[in-house]
C-alpha positions as YAML, in Angstrom:
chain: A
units: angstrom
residues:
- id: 1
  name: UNK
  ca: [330.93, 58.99, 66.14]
- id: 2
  name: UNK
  ca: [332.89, 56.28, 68.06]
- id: 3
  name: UNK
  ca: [330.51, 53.56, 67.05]
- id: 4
  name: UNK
  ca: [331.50, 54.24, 63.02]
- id: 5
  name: UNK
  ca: [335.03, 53.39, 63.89]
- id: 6
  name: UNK
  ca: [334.88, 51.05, 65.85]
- id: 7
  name: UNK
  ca: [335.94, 48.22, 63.58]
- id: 8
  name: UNK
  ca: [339.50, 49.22, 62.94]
- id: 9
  name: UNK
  ca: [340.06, 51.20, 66.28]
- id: 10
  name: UNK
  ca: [343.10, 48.81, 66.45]
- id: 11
  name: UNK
  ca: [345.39, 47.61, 64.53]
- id: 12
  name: UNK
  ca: [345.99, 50.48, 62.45]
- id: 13
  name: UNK
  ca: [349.51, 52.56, 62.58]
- id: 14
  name: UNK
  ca: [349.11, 54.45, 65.28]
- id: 15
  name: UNK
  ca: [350.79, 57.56, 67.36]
- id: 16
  name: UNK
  ca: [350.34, 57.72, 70.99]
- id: 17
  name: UNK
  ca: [351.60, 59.16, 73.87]
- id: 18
  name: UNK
  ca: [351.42, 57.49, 77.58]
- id: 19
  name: UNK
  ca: [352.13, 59.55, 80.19]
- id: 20
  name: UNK
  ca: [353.19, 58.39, 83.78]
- id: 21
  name: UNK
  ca: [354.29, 55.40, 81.53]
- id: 22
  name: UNK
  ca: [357.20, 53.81, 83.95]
- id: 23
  name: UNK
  ca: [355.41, 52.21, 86.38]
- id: 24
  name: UNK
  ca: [351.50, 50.65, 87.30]
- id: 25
  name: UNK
  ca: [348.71, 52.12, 85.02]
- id: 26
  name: UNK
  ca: [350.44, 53.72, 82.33]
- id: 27
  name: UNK
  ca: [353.06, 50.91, 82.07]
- id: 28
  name: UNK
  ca: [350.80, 47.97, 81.81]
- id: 29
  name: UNK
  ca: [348.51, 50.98, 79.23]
- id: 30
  name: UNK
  ca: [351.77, 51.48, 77.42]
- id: 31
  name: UNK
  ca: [352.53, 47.81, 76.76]
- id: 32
  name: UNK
  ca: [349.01, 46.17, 75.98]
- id: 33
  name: UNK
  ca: [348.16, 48.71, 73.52]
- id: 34
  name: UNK
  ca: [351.14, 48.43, 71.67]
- id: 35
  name: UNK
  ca: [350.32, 44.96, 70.92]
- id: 36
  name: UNK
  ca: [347.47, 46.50, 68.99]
- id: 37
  name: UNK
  ca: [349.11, 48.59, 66.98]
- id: 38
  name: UNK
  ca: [349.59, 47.76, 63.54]
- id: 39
  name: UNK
  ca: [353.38, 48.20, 61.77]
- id: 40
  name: UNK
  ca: [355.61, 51.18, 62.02]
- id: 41
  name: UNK
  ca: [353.42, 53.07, 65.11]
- id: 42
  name: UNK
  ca: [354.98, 55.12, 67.52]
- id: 43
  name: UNK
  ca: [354.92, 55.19, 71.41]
- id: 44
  name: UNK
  ca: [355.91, 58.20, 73.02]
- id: 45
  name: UNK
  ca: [356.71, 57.39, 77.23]
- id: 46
  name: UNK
  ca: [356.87, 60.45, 79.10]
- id: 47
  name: UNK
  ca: [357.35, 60.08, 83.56]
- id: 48
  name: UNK
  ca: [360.30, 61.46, 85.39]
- id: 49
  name: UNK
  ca: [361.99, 58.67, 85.75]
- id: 50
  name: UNK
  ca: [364.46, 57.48, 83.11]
- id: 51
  name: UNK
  ca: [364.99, 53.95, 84.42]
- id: 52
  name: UNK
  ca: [361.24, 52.99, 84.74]
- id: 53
  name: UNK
  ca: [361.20, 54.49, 81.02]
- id: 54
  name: UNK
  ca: [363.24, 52.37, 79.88]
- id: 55
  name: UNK
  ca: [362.16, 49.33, 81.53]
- id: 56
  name: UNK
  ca: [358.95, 49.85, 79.66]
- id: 57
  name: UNK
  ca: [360.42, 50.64, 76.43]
- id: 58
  name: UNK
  ca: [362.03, 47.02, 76.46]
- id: 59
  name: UNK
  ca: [358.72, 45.26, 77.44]
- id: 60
  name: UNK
  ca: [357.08, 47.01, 74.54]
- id: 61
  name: UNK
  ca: [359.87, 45.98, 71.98]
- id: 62
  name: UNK
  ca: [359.58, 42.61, 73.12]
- id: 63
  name: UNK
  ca: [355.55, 42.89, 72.84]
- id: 64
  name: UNK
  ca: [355.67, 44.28, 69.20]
- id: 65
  name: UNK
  ca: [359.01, 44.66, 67.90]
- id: 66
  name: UNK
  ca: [356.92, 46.68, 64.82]
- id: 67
  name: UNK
  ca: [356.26, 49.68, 67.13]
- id: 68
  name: UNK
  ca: [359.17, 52.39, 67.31]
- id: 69
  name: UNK
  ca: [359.37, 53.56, 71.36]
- id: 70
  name: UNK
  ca: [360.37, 56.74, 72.07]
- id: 71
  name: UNK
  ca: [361.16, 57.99, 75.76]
- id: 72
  name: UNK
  ca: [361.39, 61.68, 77.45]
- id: 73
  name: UNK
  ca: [361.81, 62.30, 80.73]
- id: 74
  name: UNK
  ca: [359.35, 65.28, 81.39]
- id: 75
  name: UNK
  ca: [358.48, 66.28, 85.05]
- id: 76
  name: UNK
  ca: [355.20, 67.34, 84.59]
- id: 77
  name: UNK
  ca: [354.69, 69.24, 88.19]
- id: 78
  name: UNK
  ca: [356.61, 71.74, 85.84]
- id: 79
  name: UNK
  ca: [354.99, 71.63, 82.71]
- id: 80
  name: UNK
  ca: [356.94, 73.91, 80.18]
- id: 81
  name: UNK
  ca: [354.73, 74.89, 77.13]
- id: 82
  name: UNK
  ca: [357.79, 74.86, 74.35]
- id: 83
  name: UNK
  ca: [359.07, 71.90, 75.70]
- id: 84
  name: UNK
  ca: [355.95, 69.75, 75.40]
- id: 85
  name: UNK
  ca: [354.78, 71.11, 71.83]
- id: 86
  name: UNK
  ca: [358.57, 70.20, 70.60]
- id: 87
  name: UNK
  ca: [358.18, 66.19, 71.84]
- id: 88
  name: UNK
  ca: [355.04, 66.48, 70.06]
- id: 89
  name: UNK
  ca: [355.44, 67.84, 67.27]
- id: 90
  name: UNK
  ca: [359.26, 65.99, 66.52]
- id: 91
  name: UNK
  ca: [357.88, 62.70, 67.51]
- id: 92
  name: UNK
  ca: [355.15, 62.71, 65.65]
- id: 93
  name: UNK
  ca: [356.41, 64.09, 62.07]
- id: 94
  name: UNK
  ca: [353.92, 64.05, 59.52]
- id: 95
  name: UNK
  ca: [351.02, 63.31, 61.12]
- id: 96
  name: UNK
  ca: [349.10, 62.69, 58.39]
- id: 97
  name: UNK
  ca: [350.79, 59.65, 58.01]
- id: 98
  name: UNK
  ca: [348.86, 57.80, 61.13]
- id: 99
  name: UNK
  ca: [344.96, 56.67, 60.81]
- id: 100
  name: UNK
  ca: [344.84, 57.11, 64.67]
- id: 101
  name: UNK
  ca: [346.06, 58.75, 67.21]
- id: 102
  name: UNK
  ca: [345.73, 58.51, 71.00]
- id: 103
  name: UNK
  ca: [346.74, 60.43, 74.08]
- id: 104
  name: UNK
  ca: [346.95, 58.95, 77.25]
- id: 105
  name: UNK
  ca: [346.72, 61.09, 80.55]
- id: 106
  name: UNK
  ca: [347.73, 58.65, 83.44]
- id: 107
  name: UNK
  ca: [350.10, 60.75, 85.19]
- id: 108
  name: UNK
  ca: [348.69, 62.33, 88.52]
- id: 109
  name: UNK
  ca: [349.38, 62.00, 92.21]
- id: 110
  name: UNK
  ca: [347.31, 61.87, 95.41]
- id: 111
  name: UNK
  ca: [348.43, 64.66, 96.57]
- id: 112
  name: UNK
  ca: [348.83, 64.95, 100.47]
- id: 113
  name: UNK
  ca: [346.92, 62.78, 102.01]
- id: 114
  name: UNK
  ca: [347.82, 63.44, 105.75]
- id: 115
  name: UNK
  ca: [345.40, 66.85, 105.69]
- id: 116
  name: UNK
  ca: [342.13, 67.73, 106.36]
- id: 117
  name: UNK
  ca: [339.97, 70.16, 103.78]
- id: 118
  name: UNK
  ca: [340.20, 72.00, 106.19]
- id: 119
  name: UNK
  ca: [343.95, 72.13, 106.78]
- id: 120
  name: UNK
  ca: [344.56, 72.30, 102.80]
- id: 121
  name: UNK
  ca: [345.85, 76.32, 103.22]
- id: 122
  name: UNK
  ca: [349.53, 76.07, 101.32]
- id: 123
  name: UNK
  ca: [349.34, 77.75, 98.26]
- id: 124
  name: UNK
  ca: [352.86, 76.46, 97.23]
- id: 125
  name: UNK
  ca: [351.15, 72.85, 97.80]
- id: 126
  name: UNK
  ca: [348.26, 73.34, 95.69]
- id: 127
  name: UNK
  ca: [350.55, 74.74, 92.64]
- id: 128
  name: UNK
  ca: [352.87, 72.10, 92.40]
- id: 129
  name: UNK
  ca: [349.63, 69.31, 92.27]
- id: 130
  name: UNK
  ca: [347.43, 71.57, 90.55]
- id: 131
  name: UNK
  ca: [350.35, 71.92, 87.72]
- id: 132
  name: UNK
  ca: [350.50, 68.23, 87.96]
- id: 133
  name: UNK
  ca: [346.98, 66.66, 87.68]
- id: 134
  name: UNK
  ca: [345.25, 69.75, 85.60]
- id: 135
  name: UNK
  ca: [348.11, 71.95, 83.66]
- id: 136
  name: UNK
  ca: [350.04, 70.14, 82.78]
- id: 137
  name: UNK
  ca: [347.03, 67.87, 81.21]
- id: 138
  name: UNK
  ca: [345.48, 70.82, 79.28]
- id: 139
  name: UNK
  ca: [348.74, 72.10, 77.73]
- id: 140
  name: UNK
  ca: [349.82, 68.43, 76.45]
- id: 141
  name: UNK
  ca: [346.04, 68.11, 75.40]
- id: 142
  name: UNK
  ca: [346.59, 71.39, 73.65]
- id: 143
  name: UNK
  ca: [350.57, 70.60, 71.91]
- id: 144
  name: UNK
  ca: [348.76, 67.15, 71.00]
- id: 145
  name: UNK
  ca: [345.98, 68.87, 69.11]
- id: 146
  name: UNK
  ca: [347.90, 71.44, 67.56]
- id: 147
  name: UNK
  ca: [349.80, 68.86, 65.51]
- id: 148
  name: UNK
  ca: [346.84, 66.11, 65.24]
- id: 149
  name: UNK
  ca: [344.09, 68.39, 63.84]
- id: 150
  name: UNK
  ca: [342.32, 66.04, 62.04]
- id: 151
  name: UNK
  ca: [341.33, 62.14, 61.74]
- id: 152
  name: UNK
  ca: [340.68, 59.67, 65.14]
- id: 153
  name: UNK
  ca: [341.93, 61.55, 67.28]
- id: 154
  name: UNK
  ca: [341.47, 59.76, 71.10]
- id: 155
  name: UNK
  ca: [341.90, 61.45, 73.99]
- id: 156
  name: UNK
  ca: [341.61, 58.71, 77.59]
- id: 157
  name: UNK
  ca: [342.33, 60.33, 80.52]
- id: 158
  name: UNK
  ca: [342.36, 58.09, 83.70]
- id: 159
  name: UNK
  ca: [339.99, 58.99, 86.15]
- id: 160
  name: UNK
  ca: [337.98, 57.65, 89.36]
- id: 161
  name: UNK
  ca: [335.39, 57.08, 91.99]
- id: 162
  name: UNK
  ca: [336.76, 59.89, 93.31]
- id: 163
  name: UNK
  ca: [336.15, 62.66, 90.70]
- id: 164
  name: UNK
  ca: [332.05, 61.66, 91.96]
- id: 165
  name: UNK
  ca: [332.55, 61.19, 95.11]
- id: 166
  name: UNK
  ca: [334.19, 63.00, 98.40]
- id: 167
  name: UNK
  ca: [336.50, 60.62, 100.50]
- id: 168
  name: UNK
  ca: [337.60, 61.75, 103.61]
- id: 169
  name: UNK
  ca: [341.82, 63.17, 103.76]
- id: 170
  name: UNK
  ca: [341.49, 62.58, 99.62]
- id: 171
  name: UNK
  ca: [340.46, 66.41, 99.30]
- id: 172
  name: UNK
  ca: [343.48, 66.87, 96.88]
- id: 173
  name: UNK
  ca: [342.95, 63.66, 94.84]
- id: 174
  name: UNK
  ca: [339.34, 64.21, 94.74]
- id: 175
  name: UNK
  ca: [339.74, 67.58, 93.25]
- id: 176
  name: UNK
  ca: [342.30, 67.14, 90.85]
- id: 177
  name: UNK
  ca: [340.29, 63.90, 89.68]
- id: 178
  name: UNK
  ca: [336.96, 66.06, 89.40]
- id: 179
  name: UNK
  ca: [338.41, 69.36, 87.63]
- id: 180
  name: UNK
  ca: [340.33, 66.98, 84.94]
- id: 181
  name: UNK
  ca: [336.89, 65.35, 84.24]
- id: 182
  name: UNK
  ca: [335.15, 68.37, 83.41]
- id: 183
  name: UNK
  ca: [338.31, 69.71, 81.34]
- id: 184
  name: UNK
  ca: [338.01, 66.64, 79.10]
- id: 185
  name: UNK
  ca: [334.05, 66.99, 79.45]
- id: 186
  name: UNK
  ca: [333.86, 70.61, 78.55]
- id: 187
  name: UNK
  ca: [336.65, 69.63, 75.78]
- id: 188
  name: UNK
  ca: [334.11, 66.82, 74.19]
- id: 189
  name: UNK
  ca: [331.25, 69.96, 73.70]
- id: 190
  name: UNK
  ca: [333.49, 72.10, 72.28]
- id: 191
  name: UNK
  ca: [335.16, 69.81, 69.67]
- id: 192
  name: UNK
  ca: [332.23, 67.09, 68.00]
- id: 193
  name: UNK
  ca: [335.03, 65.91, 66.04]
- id: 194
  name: UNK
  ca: [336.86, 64.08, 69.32]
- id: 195
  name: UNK
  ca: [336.60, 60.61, 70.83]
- id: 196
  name: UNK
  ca: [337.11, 61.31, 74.36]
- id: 197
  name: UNK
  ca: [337.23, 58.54, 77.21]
- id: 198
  name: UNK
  ca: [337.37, 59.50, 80.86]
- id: 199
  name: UNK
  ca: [338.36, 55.69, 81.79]
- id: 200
  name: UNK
  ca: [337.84, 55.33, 86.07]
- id: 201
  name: UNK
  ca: [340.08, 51.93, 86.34]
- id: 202
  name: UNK
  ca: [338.83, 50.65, 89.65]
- id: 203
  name: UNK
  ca: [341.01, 50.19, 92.82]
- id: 204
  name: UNK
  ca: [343.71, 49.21, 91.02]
- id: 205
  name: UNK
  ca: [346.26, 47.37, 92.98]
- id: 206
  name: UNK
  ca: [349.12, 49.49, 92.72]
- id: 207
  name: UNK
  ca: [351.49, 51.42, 95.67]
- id: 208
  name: UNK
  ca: [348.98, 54.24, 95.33]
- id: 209
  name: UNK
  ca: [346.78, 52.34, 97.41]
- id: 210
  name: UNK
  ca: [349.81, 51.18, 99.96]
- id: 211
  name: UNK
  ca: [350.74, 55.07, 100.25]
- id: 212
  name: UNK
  ca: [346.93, 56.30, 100.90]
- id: 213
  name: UNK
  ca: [346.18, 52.97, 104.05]
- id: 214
  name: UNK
  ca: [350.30, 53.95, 105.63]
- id: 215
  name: UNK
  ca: [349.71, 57.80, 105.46]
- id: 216
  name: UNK
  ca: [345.70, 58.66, 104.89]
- id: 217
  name: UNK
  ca: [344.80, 60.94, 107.98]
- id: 218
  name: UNK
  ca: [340.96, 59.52, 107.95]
- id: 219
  name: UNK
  ca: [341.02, 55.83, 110.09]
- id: 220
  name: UNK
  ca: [337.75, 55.69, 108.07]
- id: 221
  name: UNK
  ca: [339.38, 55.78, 104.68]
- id: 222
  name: UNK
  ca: [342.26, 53.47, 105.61]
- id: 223
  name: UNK
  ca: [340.00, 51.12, 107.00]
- id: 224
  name: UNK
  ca: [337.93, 51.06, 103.53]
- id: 225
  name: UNK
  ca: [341.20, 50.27, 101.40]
- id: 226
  name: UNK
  ca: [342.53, 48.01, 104.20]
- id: 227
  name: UNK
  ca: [339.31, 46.21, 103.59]
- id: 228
  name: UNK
  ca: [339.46, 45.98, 99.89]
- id: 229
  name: UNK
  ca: [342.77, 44.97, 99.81]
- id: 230
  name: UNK
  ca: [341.93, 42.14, 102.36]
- id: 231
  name: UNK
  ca: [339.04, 40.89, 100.74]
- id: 232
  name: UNK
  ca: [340.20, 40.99, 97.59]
- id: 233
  name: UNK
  ca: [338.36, 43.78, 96.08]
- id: 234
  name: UNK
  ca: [340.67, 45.32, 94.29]
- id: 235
  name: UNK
  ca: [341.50, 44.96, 90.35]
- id: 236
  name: UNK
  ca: [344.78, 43.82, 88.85]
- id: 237
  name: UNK
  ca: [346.31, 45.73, 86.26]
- id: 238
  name: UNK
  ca: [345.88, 43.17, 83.64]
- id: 239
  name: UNK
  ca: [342.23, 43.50, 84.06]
- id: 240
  name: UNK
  ca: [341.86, 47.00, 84.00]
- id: 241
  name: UNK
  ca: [343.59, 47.23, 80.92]
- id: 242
  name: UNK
  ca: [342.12, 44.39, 79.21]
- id: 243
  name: UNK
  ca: [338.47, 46.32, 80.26]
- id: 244
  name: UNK
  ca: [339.56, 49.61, 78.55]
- id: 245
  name: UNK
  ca: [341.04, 47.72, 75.54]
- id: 246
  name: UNK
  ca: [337.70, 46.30, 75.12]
- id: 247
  name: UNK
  ca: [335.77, 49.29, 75.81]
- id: 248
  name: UNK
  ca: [337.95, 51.24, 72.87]
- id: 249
  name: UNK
  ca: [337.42, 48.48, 70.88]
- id: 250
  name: UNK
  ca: [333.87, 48.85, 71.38]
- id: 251
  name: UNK
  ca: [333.05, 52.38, 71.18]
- id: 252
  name: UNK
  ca: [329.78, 52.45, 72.62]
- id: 253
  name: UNK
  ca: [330.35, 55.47, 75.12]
- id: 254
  name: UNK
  ca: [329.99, 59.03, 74.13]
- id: 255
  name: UNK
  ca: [332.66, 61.00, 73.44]
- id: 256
  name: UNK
  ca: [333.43, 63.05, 77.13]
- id: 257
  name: UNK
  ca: [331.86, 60.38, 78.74]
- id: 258
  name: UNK
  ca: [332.98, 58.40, 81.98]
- id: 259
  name: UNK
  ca: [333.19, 54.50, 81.57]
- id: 260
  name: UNK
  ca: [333.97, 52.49, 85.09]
- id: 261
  name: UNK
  ca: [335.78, 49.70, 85.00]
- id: 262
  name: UNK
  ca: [332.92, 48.01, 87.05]
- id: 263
  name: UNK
  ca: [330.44, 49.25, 84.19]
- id: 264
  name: UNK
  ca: [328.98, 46.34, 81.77]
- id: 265
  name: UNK
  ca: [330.64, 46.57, 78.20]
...
């Protein structure tokens, strides 16, 4: 399915949404993909911060002055189902009017990274990152859908090593990464008609690694992203994004898929 379109995956007027957009990942997303857009697309930013927001939003006008931005300051720990269906649905207007559209799910969080499994007993905890990195994800998945029923409709959600494999004192992260990759994987069997991307970026060089080597409770873990970041091992955000760009533009993964950044296009 993915390989038919991929000649005019960009470049085409386009609506897509970027979440976690005001900062790292889904900034850098947010920016080089509008430069693929063709004329009169629309970028919707969602993140809870409005400064960050709109910090983006003037990169991307500077990038393609062609794509209309549009910013909402959603706290997605709280996901409200009205709320997201109405940015959907009164961003996007006639849908019909776009030959592709794309959802981006980069928001997340590590979660608390000072605990054992074994000490991972607060309910209240697990809610608020749960509601985060998995609801949150499967009720925007479901708004988006409800108003983009038909055409390319791409659904990337940003992934990791760590939805494979167990890291010591990254029992939240590792779990949230895991469920969301079999939500989108369960989502690809159900629904042919998708083009569904679980992109893992790498160890992108971002504060997320700074917060897990000052606060991870494992000295094994820290000392693994000590190392990378020491040796150099770890991947910039320009090349991360220039890997998925490619790897859109390519199409040769199968829809529910996982494509590491590592992986040769």
């Amino acid at each position: 399915m993915a390989n038919e379109m991929v000649r005019k995956f960009w470049g085409q007027k386009t609506y897509c949404i970027v979440t976690g957009a005001s900062q790292g990942i889904g900034r850098n997303f947010a920016i080089e993909f509008s430069k693929q857009f063709g004329s009169d697309s629309v970028i919707v930013l969602m993140s809870r911060s409005f400064s960050g927001l709109e910090s983006t939003s003037r990169l991307i006008a500077a990038a393609n002055p062609n794509v209309k931005v549009k910013v909402h300051i959603v706290d997605l720990s709280i996901p409200k189902k009205d709320a997201l269906e109405t940015i959907v649905t009164e961003s996007a207007g006639d849908p019909s009017q776009y030959s592709l559209s794309i959802l981006v799910h980069n928001a997340g969080s590590l979660g608390k990274v000072n605990h054992l499994a074994s000490e991972m007993n607060d309910i209240s905890e697990w809610n608020t990152f749960m509601a985060l990195n998995l609801y949150s994800v499967t009720m925007l998945t479901a708004a988006f859908l409800n108003v983009f029923k038909t055409g390319h409709r791409t659904l990337i959600n940003v992934t990791s090593l760590c939805a494979l494999q167990p890291f010591k004192s990254l029992g939240y992260y590792c779990i949230g990464k895991t469920s969301r990759e079999m939500y989108f994987r369960v989502l690809a069997e159900e629904n042919p008609s998708l083009d569904i991307l679980n992109y893992s970026p790498g160890p992108v060089n971002t504060g997320m690694i700074t917060d897990v080597i000052e606060s991870v409770k494992s000295g094994e873990t820290k000392t693994l992203f000590e190392n990378l970041r020491n040796t150099g091992g770890l991947v910039s955000l320009d090349q991360t994004t220039a890997r998925i760009i490619e790897v859109l533009r390519n199409g040769k993964y199968k829809s529910g898929d996982r494509v590491d950044y590592f992986e040769p296009l």
